[in-house]
C-alpha positions in Angstrom: 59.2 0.7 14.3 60.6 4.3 14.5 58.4 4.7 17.4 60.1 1.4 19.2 63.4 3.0 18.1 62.8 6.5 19.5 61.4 5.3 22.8 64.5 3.0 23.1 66.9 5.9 22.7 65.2 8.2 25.3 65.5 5.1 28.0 68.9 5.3 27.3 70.1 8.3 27.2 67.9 8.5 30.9 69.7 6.2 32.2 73.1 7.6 31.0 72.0 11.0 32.7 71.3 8.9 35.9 74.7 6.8 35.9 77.0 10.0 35.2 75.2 11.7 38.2 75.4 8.7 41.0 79.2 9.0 39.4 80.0 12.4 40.9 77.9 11.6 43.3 80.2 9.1 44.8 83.0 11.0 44.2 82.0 13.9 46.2 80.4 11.8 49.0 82.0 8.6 49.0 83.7 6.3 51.2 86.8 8.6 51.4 85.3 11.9 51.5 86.3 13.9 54.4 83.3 16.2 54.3 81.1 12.8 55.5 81.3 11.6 59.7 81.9 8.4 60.1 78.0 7.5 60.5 76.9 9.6 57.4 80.3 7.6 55.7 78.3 4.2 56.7 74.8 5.1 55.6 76.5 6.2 51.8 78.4 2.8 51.9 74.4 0.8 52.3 72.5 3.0 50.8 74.9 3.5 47.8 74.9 0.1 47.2 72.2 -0.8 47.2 71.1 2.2 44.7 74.3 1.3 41.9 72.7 -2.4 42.0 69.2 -1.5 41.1 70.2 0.8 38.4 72.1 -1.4 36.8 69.8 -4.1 36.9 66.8 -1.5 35.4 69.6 -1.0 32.9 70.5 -4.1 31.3 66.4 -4.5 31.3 65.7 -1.9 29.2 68.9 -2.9 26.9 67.1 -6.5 26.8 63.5 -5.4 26.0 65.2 -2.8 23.5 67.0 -5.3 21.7 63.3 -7.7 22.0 61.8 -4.7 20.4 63.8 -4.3 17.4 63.8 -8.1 16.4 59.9 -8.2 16.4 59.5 -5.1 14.6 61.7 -6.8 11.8 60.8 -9.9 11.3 62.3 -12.7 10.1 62.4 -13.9 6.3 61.2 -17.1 7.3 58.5 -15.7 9.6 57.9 -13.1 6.5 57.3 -16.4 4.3 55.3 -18.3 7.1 52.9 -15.2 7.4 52.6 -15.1 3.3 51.7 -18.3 3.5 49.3 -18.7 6.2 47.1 -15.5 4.0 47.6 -17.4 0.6 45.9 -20.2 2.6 43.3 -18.1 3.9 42.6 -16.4 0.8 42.2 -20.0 -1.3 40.0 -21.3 1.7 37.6 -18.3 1.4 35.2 -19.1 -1.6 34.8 -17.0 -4.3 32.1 -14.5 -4.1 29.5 -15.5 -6.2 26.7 -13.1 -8.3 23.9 -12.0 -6.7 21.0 -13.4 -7.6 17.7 -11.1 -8.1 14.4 -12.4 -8.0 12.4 -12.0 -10.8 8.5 -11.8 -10.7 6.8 -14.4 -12.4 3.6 -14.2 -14.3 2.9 -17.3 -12.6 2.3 -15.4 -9.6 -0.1 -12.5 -10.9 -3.9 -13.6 -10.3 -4.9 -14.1 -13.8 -8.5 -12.2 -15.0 -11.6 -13.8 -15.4 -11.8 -12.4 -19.0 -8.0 -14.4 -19.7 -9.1 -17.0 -18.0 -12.2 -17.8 -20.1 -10.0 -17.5 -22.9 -11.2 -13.6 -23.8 -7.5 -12.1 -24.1 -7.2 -13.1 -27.8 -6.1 -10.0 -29.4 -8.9 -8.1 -32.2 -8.7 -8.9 -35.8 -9.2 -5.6 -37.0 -7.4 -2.8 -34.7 -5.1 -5.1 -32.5 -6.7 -4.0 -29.4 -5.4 -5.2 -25.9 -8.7 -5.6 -24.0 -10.7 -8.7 -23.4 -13.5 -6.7 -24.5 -14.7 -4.2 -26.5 -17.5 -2.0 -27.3 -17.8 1.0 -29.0 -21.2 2.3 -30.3 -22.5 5.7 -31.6 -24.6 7.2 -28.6 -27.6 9.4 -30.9 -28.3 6.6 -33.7 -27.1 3.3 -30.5 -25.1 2.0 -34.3 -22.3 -0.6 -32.7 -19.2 0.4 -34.7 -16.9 -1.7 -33.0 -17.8 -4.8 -30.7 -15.6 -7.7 -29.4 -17.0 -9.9 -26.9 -19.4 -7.3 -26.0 -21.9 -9.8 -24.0 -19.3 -11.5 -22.1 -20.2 -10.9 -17.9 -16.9 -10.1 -16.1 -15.9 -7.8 -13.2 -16.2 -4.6 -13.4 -14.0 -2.8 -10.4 -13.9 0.8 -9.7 -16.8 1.2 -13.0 -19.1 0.7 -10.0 -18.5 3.8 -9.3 -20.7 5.3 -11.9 -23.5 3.4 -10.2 -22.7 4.8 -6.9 -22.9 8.0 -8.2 -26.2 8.0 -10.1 -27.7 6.3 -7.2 -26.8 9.3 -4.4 -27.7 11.7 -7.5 -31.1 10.2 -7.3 -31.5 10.3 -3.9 -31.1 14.0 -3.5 -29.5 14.0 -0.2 -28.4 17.2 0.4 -24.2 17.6 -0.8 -23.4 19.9 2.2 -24.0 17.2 4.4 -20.4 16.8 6.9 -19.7 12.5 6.5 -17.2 10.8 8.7 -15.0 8.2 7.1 -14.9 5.3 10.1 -13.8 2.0 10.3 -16.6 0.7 8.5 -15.5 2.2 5.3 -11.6 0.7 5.7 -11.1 -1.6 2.8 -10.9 -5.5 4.2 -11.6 -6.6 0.5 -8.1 -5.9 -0.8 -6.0 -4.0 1.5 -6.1 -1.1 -0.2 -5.2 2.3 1.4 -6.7 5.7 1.3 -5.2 9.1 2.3 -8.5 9.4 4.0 -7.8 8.6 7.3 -10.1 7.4 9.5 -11.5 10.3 11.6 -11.4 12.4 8.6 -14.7 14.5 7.8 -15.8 15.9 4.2 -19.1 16.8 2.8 -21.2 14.6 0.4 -20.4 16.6 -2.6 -16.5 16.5 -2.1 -16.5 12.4 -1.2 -18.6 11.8 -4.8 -16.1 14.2 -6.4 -13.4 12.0 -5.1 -15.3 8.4 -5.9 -15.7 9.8 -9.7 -12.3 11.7 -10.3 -10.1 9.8 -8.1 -12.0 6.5 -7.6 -11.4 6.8 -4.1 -12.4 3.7 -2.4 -13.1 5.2 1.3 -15.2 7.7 -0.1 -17.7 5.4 -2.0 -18.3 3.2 0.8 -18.8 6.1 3.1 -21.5 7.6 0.3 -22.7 4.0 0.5 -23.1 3.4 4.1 -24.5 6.5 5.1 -27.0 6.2 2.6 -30.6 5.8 3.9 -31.5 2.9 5.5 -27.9 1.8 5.4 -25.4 -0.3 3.2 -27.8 -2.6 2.3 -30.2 -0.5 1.4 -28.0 1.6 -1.2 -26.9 -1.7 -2.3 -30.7 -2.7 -2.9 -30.8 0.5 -5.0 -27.9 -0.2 -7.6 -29.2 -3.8 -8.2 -33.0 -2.1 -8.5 -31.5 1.0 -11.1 -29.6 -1.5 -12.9 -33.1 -3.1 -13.1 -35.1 -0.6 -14.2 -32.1 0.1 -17.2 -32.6 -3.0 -18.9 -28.9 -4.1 -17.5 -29.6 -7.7 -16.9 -26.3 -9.0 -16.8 -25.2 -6.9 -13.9 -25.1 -7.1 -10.3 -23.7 -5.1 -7.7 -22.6 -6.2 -3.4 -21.0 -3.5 -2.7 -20.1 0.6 -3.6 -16.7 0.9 -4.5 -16.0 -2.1 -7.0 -13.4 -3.8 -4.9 -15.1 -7.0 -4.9 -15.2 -9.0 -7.9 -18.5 -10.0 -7.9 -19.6 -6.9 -9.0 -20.2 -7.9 -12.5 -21.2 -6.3 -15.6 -21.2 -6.6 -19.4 -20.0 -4.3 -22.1 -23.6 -3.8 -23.5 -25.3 -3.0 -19.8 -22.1 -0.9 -19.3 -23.0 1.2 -22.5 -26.1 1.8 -21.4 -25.0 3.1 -17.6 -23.1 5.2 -19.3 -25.4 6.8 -21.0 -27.5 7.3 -17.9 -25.3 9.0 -16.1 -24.3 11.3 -19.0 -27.6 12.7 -18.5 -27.0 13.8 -15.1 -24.7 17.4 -15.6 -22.9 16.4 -11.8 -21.8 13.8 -12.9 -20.5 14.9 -16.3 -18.6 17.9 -14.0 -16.8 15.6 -11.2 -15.8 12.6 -13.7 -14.1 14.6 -16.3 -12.6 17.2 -13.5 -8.9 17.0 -13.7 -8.2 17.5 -9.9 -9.2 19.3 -7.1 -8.3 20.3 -3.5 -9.9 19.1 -0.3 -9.5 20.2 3.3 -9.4 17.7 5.5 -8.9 18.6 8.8 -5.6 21.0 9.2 -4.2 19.4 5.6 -5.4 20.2 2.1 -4.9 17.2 -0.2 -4.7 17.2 -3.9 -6.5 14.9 -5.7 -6.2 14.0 -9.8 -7.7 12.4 -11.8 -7.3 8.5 -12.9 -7.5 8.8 -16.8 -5.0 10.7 -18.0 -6.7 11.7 -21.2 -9.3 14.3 -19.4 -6.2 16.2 -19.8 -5.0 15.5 -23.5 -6.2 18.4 -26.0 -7.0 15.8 -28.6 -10.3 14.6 -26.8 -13.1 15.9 -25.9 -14.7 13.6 -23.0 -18.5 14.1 -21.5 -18.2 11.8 -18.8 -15.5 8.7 -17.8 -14.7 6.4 -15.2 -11.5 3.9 -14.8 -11.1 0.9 -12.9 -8.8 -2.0 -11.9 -9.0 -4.8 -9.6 -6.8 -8.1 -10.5 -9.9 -9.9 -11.3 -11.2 -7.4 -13.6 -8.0 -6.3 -15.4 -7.7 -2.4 -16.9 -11.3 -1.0 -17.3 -12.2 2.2 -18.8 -15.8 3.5 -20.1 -16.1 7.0 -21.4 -18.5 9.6 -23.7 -16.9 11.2 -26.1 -17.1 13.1 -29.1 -14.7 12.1 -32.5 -15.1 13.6 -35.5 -18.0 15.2 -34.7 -20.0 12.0 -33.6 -20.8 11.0 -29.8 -19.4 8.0 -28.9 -19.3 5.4 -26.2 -16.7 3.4 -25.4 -16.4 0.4 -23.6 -12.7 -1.7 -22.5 -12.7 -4.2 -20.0 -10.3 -6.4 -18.7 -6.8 -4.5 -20.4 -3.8 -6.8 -20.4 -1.5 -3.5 -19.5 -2.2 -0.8 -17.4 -1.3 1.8 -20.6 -3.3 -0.7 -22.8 -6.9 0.7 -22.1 -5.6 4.3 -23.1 -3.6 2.6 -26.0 -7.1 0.8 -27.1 -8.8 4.2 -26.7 -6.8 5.9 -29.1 -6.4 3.1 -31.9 -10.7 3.1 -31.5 -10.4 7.2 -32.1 -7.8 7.3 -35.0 -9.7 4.5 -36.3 -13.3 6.4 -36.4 -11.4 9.4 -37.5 -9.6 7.7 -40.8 -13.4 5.7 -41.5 -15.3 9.3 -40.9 -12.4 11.4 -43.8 -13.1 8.0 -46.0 -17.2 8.6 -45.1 -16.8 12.0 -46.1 -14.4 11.6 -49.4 -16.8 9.0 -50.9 -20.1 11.2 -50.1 -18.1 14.2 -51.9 -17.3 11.8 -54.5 -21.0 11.0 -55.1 -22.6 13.9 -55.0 -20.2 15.1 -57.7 
């Protein structure tokens, strides 16, 4: 409105300026001026004229849209109460905002296990433990300490791994050997990705690091498919080592454990483990807590997938982790408590903490029973 007003008062006072001038104007040169001829007298009288009747007509123009001006910049109290009304109205016709809703995931929609859905997630007696199954046996005398469905055949994801491993350690192929990582090796099974891009080239000895450590998929089906005589040749060779173990519950379609039917038991899994403990390589990539690999112009980091390698209160020989949906949380290790070797055996965790959580209930556990052992052999020989 001051704007309105402002520009009001400078029309004004131009056209007060204006009038003033065409004043003296006509007083100097008008009809009866003497210093005029008689034609220049009757080209003032038109002219004259004609200019007085324009300016007055731009002047009572401004004066109107002035006076327009001012009475829409201040509206009326009934316009005022018209407008109040007309947003009161607006405002009750616009609903409420209501609260967001956020989706929750279901359990409904998670693939449920094969070891809950034969009914194998009923939680242990004895130590509470999380996984579907359990074994848990001391590796020099083969004495089962703990067991819990121990015979049950399940999936056995990324464990396939330490099949994979002990099959290319058999073979000898040289570890210098460059590999390519192609299509062929892309996981179609899952989805799953890989920082190993396709195009990527590492030796033999850093892709089974990476299978063991990091349970890189890319790198186990390259290991796999460049085996000799192809994928299903190495394929052929897990199902026949697996054989010649005594693990008759197992079988094996492919290298990296994506595929559920790669199946296993806790017993034939104890004994893999032990066979692979035997093999120093093995021993060194599994329990390696990460490494660095050039590929190409980058140097990734790689770590490694059980987080107790690193913890100082366990001493582990050899391990291996795995998880598909099917299978659950799986984890198989050597290790050494209270001065005993152990294996142990969890498949088909309900969390993915519960396999570690499971792992250290079965150590305090052996640790409590061992101080009782010892206490009660004191006792005796006293």
């Amino acid at each position: 409105r001051k704007v309105l007003i402002l520009r009001d008062f400078f029309y004004l006072c131009t056209l007060g300026k204006v009038s003033i001038t065409l004043a003296k104007f006509c007083m100097n040169c008008g009809f009866e001026s003497t210093a005029l001829t008689p034609p220049n007298r009757l080209f003032s009288q038109r002219s004259l004229s004609k200019c007085l009747s324009v300016f007055l007509m731009a002047f009572l123009s401004v004066s109107i849209y002035a006076a327009d001006g001012n009475s829409a910049a201040k509206p009326s109290n009934g316009a005022k109460s018209s407008s109040s009304n007309k947003a009161s109205a607006k405002q009750a016709a616009k609903p409420a905002p209501q609260a967001r809703k956020v989706a929750k995931a279901s359990p409904a929609n998670s693939k449920p296990s094969h070891g809950r859905l034969a009914g194998l997630h009923q939680s242990d007696a004895v130590l509470d433990l999380r996984s579907s199954v359990a074994l848990v046996i001391d590796q020099d005398t083969h004495e089962i300490l703990l067991r819990k469905n121990d015979q049950a055949v399940l999936p056995i994801a990324s464990l396939t791994k330490l099949m994979t491993g002990l099959v290319i350690s058999d073979a000898n192929l040289p570890h210098s050997d460059m590999i390519t990582i192609t299509q062929e090796d892309v996981d179609t099974e899952k989805g799953s990705s890989s920082r190993l891009a396709v195009g990527s080239v590492l030796s033999r000895g850093d892709l089974l690091h990476l299978a063991l450590m990091s349970s890189e998929n890319r790198a186990a089906h390259a290991l796999g498919r460049t085996y000799p005589g192809g994928l299903s040749a190495f394929v052929k060779a897990m199902n026949d080592r697996a054989s010649g173990l005594g693990m008759n519950s197992t079988h094996y379609v492919e290298p990296t454990g994506l595929s559920s039917r790669n199946q296993s038991s806790a017993t034939d899994l104890a004994v893999l483990v032990g066979a692979a403990y035997n093999v120093p390589l093995l021993r060194e990539l599994s329990t390696s807590p990460g490494r660095e690999v050039a590929v190409g112009r980058r140097t990734l980091q790689y770590n490694t997938t059980n987080r107790l390698v690193k913890s100082p209160n366990w001493d582990i020989g050899l391990q291996k982790t795995g998880y598909i949906s099917e299978a659950g949380q799986c984890l198989v290790m050597q290790t050494k408590v209270s001065g005993r070797k152990l294996i142990m055996v969890f498949l088909d965790s309900a969390g993915k903490l519960s396999r570690i959580a499971d792992a250290e209930r079965v150590r305090r556990w052996v640790e409590t029973n061992q101080a009782r052992h010892i206490v009660a052999s004191a006792n005796t020989a006293g």
